[in-house]
C-alpha positions in Angstrom: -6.1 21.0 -4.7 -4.2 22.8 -2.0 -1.0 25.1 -3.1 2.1 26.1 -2.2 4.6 28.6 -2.3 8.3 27.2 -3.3 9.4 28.4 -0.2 6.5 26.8 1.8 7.1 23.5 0.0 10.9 24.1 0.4 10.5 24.0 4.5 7.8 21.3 4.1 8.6 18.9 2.3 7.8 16.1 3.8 4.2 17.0 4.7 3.4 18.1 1.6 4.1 14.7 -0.4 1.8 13.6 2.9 -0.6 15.9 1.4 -0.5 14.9 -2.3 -1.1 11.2 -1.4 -3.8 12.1 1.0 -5.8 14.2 -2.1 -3.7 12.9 -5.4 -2.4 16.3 -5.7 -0.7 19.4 -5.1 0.5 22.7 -6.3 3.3 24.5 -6.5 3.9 28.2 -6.9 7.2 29.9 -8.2 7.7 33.8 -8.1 7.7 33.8 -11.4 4.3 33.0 -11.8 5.2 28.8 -13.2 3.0 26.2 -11.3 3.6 23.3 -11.2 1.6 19.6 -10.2 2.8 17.3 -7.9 1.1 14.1 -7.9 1.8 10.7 -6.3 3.0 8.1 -8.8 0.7 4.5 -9.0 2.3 1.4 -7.3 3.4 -1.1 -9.8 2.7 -4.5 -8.2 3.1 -7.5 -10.3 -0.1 -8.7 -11.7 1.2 -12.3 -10.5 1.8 -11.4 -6.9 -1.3 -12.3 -4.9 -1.9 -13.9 -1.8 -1.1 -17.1 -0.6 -3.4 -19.3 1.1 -3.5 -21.2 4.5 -4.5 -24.6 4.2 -5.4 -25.7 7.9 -3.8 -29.3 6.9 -1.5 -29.9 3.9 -2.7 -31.4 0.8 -2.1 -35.4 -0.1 -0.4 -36.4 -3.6 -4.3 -37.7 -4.5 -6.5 -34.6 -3.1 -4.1 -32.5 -5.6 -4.5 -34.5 -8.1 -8.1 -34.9 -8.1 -8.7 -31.3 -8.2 -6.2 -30.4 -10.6 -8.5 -32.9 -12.8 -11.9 -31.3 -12.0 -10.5 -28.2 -12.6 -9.6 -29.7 -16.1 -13.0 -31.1 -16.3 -14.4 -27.5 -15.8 -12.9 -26.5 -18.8 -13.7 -29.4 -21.2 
């Protein structure tokens, strides 16, 4: 885990959140001797939010249907 002054994290901000998402974490140093962890927070995607997918013709009333009934069939 790399550290940092406060000063050097002060002037660098930017780089150093670069550098906690790079390698999960990073240090930070007071004068007073305190340290303290910076680490990147975890995304929070919906569990429901997947990809959609590209039928190369659309579906007819009947083709649905039918497989939402061997789907059902599956599970019988």
């Amino acid at each position: 885990m790399k550290s940092y002054t406060f000063s050097e994290a002060r002037q660098n901000f930017a780089a150093l959140l670069e550098q906690a998402r790079r390698d999960g974490a990073v240090r930070i140093q007071r004068r007073d001797g305190q340290s303290f962890v910076l680490t990147p927070e975890a995304q929070k995607t919906s569990p429901l939010a997947i990809a959609g997918v590209q039928l190369s013709r659309p579906l007819t009333r009947k083709e649905l249907l039918e497989s939402i009934q061997e789907s059902r069939r599956d599970y019988e």
